[in-house]
DOVOVEX-883223 format. One record per residue (C-alpha): x, y, z negated; residue in three letters. Coordinates in steps of 0.02 Angstrom, whole numbers. Example, Ala and Ser with C-alpha at 12.3 -4.5 7.8 and 13.67 -1.06 7.14 Angstrom:
<recs>
@xx=615&yy=-225&zz=-390&rest=ala .
@xx=684&yy=-53&zz=-357&rest=ser .
</recs>
This chain:
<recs>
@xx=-975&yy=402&zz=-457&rest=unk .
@xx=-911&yy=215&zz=-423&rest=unk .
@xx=-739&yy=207&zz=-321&rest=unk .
@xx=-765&yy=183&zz=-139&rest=unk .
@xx=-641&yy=89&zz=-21&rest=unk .
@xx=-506&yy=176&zz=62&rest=unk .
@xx=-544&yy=222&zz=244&rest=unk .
@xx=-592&yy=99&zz=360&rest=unk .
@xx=-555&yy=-33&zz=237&rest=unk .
@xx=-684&yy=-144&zz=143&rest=unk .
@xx=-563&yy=-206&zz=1&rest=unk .
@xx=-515&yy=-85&zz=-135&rest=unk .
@xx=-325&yy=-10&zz=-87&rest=unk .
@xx=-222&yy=43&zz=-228&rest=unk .
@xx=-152&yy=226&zz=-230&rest=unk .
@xx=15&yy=228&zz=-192&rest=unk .
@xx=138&yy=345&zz=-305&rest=unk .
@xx=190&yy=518&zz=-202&rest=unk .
@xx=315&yy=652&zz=-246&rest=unk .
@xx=229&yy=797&zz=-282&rest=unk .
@xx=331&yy=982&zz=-259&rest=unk .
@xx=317&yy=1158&zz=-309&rest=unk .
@xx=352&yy=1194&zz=-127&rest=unk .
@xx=177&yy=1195&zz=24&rest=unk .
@xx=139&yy=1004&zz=65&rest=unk .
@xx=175&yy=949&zz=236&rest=unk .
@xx=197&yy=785&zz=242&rest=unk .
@xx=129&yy=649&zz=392&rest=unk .
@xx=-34&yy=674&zz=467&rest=unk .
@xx=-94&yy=807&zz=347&rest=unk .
@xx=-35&yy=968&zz=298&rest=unk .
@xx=-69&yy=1087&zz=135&rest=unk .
@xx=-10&yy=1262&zz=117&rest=unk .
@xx=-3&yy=1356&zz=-66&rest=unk .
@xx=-109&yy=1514&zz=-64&rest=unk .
@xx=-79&yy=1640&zz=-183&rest=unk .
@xx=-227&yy=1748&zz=-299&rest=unk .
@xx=-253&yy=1838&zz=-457&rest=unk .
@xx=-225&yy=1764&zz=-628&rest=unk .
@xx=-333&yy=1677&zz=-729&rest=unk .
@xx=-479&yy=1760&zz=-786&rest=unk .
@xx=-515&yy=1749&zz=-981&rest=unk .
@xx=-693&yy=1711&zz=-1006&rest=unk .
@xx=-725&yy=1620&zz=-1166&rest=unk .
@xx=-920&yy=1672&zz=-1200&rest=unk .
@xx=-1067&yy=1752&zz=-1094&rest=unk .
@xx=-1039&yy=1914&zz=-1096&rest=unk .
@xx=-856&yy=1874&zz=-1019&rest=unk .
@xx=-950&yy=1761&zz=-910&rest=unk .
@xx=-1063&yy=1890&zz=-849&rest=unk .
@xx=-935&yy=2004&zz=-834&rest=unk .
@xx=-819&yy=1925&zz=-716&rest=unk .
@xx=-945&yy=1866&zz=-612&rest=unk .
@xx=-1067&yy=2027&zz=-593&rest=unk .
@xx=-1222&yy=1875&zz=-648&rest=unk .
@xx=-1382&yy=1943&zz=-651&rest=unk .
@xx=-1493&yy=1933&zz=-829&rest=unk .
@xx=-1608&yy=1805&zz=-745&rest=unk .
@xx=-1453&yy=1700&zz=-695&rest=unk .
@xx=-1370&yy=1715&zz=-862&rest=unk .
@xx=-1529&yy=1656&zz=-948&rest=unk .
@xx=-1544&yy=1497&zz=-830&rest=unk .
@xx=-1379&yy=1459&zz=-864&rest=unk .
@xx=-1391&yy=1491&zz=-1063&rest=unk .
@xx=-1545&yy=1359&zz=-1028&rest=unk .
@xx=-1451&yy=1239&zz=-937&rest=unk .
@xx=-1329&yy=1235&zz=-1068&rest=unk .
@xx=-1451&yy=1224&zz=-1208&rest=unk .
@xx=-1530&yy=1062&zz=-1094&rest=unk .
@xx=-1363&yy=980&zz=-1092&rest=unk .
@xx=-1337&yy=1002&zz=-1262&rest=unk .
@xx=-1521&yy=927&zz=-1301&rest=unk .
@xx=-1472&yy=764&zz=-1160&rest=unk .
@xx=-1301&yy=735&zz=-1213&rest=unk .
@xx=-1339&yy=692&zz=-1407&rest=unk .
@xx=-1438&yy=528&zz=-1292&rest=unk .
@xx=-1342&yy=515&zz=-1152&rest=unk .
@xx=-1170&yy=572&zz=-1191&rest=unk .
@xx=-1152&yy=679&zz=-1024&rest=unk .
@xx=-1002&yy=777&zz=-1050&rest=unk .
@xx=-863&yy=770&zz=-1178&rest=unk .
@xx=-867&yy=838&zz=-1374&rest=unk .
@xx=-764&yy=1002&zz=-1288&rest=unk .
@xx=-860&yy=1041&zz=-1157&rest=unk .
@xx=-1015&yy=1123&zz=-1221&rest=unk .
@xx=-864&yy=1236&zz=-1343&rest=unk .
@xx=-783&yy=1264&zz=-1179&rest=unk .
@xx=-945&yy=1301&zz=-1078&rest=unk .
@xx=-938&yy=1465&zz=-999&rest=unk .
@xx=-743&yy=1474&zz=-987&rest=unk .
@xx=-687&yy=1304&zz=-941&rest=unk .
@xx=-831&yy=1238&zz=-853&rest=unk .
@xx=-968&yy=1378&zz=-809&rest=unk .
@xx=-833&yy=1491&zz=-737&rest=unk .
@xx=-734&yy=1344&zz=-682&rest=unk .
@xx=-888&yy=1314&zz=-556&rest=unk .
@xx=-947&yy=1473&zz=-537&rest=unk .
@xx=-784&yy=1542&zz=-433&rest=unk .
@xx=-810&yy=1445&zz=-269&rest=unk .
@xx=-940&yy=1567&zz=-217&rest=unk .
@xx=-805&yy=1685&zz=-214&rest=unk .
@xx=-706&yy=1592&zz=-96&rest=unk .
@xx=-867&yy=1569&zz=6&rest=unk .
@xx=-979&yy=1690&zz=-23&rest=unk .
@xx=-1077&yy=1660&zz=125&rest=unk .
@xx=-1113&yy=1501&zz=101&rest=unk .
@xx=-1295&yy=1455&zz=77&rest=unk .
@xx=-1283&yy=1259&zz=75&rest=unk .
@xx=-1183&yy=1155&zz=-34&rest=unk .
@xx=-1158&yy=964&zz=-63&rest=unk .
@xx=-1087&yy=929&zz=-240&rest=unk .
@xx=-1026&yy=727&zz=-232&rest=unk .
@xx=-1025&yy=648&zz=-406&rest=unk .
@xx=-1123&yy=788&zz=-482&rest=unk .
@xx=-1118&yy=704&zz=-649&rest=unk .
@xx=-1182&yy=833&zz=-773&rest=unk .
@xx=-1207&yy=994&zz=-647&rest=unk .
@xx=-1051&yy=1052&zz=-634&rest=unk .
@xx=-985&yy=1137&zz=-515&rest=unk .
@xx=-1194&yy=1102&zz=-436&rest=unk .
@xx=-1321&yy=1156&zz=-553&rest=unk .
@xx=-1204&yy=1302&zz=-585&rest=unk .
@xx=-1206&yy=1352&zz=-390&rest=unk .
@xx=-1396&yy=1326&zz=-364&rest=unk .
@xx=-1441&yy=1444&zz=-522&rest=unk .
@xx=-1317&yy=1579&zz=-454&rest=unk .
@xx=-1385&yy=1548&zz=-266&rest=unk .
@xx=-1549&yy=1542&zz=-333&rest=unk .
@xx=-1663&yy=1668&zz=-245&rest=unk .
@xx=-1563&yy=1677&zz=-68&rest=unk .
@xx=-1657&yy=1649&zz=69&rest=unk .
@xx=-1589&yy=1475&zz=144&rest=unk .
@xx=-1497&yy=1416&zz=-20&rest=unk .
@xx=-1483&yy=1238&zz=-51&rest=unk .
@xx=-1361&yy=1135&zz=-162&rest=unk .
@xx=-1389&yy=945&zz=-151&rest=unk .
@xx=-1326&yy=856&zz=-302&rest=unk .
@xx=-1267&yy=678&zz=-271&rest=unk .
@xx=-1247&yy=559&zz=-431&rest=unk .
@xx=-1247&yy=362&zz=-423&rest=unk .
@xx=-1262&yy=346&zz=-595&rest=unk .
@xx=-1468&yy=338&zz=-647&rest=unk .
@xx=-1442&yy=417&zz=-825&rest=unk .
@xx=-1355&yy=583&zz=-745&rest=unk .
@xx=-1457&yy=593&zz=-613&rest=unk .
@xx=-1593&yy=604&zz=-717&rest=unk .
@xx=-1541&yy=728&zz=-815&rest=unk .
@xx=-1507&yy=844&zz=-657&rest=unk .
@xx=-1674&yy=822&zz=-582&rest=unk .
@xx=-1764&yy=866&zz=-753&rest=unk .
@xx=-1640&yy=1005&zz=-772&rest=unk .
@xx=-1671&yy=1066&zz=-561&rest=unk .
@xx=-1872&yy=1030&zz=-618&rest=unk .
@xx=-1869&yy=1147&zz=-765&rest=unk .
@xx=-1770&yy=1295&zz=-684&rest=unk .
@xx=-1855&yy=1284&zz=-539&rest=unk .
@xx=-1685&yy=1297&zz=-441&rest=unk .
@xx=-1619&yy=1256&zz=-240&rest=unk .
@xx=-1579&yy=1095&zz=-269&rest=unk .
@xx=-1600&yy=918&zz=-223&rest=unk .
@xx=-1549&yy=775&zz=-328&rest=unk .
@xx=-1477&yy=606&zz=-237&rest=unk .
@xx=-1463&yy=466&zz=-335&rest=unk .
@xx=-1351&yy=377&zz=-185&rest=unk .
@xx=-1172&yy=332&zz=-152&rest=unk .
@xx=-1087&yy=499&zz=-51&rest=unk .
@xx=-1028&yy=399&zz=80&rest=unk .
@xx=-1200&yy=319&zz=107&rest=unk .
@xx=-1285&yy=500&zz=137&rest=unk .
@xx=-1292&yy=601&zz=284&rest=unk .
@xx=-1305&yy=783&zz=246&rest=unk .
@xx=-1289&yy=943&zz=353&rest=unk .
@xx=-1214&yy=1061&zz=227&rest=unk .
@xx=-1069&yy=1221&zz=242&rest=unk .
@xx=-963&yy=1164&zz=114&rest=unk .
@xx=-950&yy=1000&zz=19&rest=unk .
@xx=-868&yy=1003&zz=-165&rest=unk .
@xx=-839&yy=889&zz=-297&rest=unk .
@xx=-763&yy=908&zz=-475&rest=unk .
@xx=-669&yy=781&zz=-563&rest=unk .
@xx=-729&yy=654&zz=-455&rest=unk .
@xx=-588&yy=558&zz=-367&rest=unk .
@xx=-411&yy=560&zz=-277&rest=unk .
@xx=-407&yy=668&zz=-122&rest=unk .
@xx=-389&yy=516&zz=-19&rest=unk .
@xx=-541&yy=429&zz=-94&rest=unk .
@xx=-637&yy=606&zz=-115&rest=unk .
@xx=-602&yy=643&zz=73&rest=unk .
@xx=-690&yy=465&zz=103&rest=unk .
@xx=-844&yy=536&zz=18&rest=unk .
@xx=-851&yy=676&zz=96&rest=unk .
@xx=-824&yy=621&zz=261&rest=unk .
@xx=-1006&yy=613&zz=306&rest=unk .
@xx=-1018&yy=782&zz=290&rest=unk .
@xx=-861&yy=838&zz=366&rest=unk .
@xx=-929&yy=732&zz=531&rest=unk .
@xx=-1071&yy=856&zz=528&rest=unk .
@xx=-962&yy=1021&zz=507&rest=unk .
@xx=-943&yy=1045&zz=326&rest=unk .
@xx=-800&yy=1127&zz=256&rest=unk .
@xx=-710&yy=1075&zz=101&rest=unk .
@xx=-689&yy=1174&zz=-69&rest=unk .
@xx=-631&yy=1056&zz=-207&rest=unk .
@xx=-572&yy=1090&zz=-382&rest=unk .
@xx=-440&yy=1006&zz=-429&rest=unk .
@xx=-300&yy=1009&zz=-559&rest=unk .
@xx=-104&yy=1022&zz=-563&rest=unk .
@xx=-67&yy=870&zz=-476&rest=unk .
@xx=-157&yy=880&zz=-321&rest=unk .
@xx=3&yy=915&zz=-214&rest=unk .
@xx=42&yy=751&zz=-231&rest=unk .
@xx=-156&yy=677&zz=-211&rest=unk .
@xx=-153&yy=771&zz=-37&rest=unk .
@xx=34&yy=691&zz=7&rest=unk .
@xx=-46&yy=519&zz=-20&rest=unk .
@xx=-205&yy=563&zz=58&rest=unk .
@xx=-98&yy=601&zz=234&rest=unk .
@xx=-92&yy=408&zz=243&rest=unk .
@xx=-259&yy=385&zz=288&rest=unk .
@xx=-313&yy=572&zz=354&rest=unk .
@xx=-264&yy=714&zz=480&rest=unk .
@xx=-344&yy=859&zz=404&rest=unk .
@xx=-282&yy=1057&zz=359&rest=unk .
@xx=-295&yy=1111&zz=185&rest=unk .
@xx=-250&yy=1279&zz=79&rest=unk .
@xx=-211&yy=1272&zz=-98&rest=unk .
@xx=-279&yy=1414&zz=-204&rest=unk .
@xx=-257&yy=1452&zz=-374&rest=unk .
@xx=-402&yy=1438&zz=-494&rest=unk .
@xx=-461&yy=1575&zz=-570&rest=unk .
@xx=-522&yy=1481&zz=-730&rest=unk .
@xx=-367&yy=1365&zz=-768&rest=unk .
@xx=-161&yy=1418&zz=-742&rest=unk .
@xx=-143&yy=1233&zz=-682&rest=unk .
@xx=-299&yy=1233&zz=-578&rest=unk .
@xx=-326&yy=1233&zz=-390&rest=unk .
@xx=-434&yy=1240&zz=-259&rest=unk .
@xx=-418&yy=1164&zz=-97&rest=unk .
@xx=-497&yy=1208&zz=46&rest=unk .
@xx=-502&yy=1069&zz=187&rest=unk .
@xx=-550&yy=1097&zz=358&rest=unk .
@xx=-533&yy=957&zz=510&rest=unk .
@xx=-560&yy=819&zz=446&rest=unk .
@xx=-529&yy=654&zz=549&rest=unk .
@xx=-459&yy=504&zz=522&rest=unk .
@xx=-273&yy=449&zz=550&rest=unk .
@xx=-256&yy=343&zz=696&rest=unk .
</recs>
């Protein structure tokens, strides 16, 4: 996804350095507490996959497809990394899979910077066949979002593909997500279309996001929880609720 400006500014605004600390963030306008959880899970193949995440056989074969698409795509495209299709159902497919977990209720999703499917594609084949499920996969970038829509086409999943900038869309979703997309204070920009509309927040994010949510109290008020990810030691998630800018 291309960098968007920092809120309620049209020039680009550089990230300014903040101390991060083993301690719960609170820190201006914003405030973060840690949340604790189980360890790691070790899932290195399917059958660990399926196993730590009770997946169905039709679900595991959708997502054995999907991989076996993104294989096909990336020798063109160059979608992911050499490690990620190695690291597929550990580091990435379980990676994504555990926000239904945290929200197991929720039936609509908005996945900003979708890039290859992940955490999206992954959601809509495990949400797939709930009445009301809907995961809407936004990617600026034409060659990924092209891949996602032939990917959505052939698995016939819950999905909508959005070849748009986030902050340009409107959607009504219950939580918004992104992966590896951007700073918090950039990502919260994104995402701030949906927020307006009632979204929650569940973002994955890795072991220096203490100090992304310190620098994102510059431009935001907002309440967030830090939970540990159960794919990564020095992964978290963070759930964000409230959302509004700082005055």
């Amino acid at each position: 996804m291309s960098a968007a400006p920092a809120p309620r500014k049209r020039g680009r605004r550089p990230l300014a350095a903040a101390k991060a600390s083993s301690s719960p963030v609170q820190r201006g306008r914003g405030t973060a507490e840690s949340g604790g959880g189980a360890s790691p899970a070790h899932v290195t193949d399917a059958e660990s996959f399926a196993a730590a995440t009770n997946a169905t056989p039709a679900q595991m074969a959708d997502l054995a497809s999907y991989r076996a698409m993104l294989a096909d795509w990336n020798q063109r495209m160059n979608l992911v990394g050499p490690s990620a299709l190695a690291e597929f159902w550990g580091r990435h497919a379980y990676d994504s899979a555990q926000l239904l977990r945290v929200e197991p209720e929720a039936l609509t999703w908005a996945d900003l910077g979708a890039g290859a499917g992940l955490p999206g594609i992954v959601l809509a084949i495990l949400l797939k066949g709930r009445l009301g499920a809907h995961v809407h996969l936004v990617e600026s970038m034409a060659k990924r979002s092209t891949f996602l829509s032939a990917v959505v086409a052939a698995l016939d999943l819950p999905a909508q593909v959005h070849r748009d900038r986030a902050e340009d869309l409107s959607l009504t979703v219950d939580i918004v997500t992104a992966r590896a997309c951007a700073p918090m204070s950039r990502l919260l920009e994104f995402a701030w279309p949906c927020f307006r509309k009632g979204a929650r927040g569940l973002f994955l994010k890795g072991q220096d996001v203490e100090a992304e949510l310190a620098e994102a109290t510059r431009y935001w008020k907002f309440n967030a929880k830090l939970l540990p990810s159960r794919s990564s030691a020095s992964g978290r998630l963070v759930r964000v609720k409230g959302l509004r800018h700082a005055s």
